[in-house]
MMTF fields as JSON, N, C-alpha, C and O atoms, coordinates in Angstrom:
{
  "mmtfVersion": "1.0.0",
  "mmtfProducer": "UNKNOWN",
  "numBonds": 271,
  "numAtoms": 272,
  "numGroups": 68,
  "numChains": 1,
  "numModels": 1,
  "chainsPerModel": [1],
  "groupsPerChain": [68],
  "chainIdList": ["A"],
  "bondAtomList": [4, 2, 8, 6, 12, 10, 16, 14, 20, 18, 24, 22, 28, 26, 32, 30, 36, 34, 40, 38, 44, 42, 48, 46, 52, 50, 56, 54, 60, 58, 64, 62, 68, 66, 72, 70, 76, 74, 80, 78, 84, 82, 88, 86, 92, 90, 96, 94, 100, 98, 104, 102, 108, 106, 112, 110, 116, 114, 120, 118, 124, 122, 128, 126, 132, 130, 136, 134, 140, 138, 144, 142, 148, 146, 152, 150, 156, 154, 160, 158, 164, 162, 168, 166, 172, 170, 176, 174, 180, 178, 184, 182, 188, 186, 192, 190, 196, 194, 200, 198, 204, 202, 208, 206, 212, 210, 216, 214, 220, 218, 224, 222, 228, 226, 232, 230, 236, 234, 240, 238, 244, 242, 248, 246, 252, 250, 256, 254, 260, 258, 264, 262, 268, 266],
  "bondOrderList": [1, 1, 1, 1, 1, 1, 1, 1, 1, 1, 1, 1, 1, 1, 1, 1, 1, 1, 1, 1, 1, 1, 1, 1, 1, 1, 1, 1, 1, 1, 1, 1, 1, 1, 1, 1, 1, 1, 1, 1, 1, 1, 1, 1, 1, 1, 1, 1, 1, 1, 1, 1, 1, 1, 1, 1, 1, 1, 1, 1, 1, 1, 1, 1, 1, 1, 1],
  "groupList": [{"groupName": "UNK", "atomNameList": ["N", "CA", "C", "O"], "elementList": ["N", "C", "C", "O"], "formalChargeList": [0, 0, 0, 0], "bondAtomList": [1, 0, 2, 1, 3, 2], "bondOrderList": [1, 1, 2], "singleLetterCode": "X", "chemCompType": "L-PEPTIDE LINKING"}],
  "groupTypeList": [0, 0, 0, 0, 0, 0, 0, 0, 0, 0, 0, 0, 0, 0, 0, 0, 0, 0, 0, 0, 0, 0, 0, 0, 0, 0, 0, 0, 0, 0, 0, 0, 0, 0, 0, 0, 0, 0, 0, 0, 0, 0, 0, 0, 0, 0, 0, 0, 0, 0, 0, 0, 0, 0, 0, 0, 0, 0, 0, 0, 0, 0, 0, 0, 0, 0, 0, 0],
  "groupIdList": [1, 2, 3, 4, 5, 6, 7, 8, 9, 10, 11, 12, 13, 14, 15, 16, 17, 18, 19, 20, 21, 22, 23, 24, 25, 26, 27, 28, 29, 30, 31, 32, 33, 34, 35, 36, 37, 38, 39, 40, 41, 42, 43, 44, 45, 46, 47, 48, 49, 50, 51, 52, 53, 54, 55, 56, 57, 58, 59, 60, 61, 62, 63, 64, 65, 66, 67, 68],
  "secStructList": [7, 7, 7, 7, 7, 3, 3, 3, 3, 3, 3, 7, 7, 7, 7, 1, 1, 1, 7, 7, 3, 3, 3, 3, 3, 3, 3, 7, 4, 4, 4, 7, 7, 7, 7, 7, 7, 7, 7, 1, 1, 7, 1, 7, 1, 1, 1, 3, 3, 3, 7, 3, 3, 6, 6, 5, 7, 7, 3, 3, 3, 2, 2, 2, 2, 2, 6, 7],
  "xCoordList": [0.746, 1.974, 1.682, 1.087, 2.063, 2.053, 3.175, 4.335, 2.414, 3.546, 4.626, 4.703, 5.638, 7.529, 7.981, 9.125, 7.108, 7.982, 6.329, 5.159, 7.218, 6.215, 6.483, 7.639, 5.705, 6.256, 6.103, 5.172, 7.251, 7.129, 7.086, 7.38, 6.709, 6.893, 8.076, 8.14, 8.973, 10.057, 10.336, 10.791, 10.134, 10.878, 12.083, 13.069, 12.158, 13.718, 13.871, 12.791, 15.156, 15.696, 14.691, 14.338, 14.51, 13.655, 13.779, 13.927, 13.683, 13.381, 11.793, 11.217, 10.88, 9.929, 9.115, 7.932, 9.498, 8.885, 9.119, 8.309, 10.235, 10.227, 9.07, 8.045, 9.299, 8.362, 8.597, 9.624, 7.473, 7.509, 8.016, 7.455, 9.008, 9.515, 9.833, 10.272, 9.326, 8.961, 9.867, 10.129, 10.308, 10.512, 9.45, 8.943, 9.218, 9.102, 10.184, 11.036, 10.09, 11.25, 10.537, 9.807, 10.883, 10.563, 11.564, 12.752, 10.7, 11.599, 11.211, 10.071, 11.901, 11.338, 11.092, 12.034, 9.671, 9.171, 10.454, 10.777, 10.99, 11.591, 12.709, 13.309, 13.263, 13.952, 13.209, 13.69, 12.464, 11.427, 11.715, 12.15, 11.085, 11.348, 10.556, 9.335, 11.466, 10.475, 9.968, 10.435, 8.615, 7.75, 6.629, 6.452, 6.002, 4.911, 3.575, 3.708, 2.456, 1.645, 0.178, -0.81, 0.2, -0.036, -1.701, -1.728, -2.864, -4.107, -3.656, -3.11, -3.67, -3.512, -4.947, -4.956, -6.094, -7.088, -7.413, -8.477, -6.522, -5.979, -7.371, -7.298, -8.122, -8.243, -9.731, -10.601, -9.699, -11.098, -10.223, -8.998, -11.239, -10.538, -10.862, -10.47, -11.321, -11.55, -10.33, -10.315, -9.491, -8.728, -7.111, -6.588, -6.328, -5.896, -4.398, -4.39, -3.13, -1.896, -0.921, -0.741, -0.189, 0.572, 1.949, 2.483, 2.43, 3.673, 4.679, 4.322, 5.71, 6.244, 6.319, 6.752, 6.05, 6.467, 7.281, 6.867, 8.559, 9.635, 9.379, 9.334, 9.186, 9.31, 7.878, 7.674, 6.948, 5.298, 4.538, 4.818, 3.652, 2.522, 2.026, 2.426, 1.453, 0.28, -0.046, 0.852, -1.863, -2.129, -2.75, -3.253, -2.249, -2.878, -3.571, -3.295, -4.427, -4.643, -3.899, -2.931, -4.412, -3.686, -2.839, -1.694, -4.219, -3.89, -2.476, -1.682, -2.477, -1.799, -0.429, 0.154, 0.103, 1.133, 1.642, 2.717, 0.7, 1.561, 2.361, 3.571, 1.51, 2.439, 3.176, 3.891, 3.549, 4.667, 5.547, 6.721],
  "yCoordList": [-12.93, -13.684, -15.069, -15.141, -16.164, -16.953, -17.661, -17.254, -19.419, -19.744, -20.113, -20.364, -20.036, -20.492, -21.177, -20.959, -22.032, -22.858, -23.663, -23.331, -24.956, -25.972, -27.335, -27.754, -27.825, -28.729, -29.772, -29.847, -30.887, -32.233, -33.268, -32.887, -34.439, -35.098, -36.329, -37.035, -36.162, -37.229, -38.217, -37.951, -39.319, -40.768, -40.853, -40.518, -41.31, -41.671, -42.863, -43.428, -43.747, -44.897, -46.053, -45.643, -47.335, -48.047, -49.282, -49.174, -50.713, -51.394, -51.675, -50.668, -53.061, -52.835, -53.084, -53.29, -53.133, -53.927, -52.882, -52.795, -51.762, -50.568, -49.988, -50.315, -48.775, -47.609, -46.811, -46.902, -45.9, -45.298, -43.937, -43.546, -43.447, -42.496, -40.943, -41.003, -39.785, -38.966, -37.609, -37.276, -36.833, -35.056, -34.416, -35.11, -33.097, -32.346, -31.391, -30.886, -31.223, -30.412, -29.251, -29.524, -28.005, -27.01, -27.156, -27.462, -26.818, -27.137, -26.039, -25.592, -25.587, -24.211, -24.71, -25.178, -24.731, -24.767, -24.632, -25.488, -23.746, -23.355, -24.248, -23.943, -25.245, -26.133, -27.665, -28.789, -27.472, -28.565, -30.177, -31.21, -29.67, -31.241, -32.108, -31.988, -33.532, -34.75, -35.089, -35.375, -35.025, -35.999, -37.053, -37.282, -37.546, -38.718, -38.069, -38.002, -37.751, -37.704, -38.547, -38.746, -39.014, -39.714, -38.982, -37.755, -39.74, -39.086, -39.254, -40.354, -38.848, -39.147, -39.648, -40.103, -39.572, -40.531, -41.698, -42.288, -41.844, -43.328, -44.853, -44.975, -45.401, -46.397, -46.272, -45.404, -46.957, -47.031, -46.27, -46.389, -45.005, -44.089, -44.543, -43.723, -45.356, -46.175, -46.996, -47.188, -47.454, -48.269, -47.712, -47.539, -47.434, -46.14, -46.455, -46.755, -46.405, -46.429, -45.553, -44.734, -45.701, -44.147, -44.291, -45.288, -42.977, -43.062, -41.897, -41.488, -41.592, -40.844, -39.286, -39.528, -38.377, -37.396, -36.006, -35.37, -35.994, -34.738, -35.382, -34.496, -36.898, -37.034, -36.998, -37.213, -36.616, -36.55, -37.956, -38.533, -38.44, -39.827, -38.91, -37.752, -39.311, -38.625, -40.056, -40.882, -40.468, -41.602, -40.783, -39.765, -42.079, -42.326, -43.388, -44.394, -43.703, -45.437, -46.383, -46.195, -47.689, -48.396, -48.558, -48.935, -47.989, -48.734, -47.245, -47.496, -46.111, -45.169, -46.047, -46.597, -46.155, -46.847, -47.909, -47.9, -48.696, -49.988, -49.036, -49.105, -48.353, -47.555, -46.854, -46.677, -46.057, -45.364, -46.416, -46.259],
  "zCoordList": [3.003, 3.02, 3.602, 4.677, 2.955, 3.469, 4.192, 4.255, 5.048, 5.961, 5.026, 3.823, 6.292, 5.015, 6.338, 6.736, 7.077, 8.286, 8.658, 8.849, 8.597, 9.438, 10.507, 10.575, 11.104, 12.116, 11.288, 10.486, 11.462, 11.042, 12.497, 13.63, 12.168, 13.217, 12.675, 11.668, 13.945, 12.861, 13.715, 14.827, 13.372, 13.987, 14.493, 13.837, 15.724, 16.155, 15.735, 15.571, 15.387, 15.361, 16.818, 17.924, 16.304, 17.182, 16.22, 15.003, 17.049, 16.826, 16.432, 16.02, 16.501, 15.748, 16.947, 16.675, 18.55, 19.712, 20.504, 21.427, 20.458, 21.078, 21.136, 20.539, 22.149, 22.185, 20.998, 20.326, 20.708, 19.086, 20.027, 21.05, 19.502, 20.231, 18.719, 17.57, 19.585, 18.424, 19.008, 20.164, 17.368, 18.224, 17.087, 16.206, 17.238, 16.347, 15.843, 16.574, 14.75, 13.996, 13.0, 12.047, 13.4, 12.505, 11.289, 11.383, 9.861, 8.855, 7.739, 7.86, 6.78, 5.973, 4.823, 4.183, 4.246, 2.78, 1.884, 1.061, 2.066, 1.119, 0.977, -0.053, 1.581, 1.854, 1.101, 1.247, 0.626, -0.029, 0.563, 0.055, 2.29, 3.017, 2.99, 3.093, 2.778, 2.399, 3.448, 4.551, 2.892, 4.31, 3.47, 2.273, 4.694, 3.781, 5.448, 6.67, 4.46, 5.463, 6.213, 5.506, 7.779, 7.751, 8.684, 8.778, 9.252, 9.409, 11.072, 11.156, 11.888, 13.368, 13.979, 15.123, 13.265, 13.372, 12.604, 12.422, 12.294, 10.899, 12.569, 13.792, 11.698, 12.143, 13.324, 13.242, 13.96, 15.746, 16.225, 16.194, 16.942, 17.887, 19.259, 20.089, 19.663, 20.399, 20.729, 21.945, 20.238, 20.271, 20.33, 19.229, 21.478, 21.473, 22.125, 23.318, 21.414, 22.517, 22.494, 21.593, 23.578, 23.149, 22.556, 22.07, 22.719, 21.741, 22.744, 23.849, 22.195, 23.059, 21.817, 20.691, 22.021, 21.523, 22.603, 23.572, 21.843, 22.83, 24.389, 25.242, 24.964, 26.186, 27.087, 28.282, 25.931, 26.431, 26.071, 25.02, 26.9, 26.706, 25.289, 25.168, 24.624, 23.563, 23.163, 23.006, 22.93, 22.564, 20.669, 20.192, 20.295, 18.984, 18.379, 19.033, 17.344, 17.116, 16.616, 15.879, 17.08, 17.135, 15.45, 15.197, 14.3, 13.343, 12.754, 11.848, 13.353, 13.254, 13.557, 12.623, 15.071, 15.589, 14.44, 13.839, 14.335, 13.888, 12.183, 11.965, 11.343, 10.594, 10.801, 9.815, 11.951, 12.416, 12.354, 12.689]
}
């Protein structure tokens, strides 16, 4: 059997100078939810800022951020 539920990561409302502020949301396949997927090592991993996810620091790259 396979999975029929997955995590998305979804954007809150923000200006473009805000903090990137994130939740996760369980959502059911079967519901055929739109997403666009993005690499969370997108870019120099070296080069690293954070974001807010559910109220947590989590860093990602830079070139990740600026597409969020």
């Amino acid at each position: 059997m396979g999975c029929s539920e997955i995590r998305l990561l979804k954007l809150e409302p923000g200006c473009w100078d805000y903090e990137i502020r994130c939740r996760i949301e369980y959502v059911l396949l079967d519901n055929d939810p739109a997403s666009v997927a993005l690499s969370y090592t997108w870019g120099d991993l070296t080069d690293t800022v954070e974001i807010s996810i559910a109220g947590q620091a989590f860093k990602v790259t830079r070139d990740l951020s600026t597409n969020l």
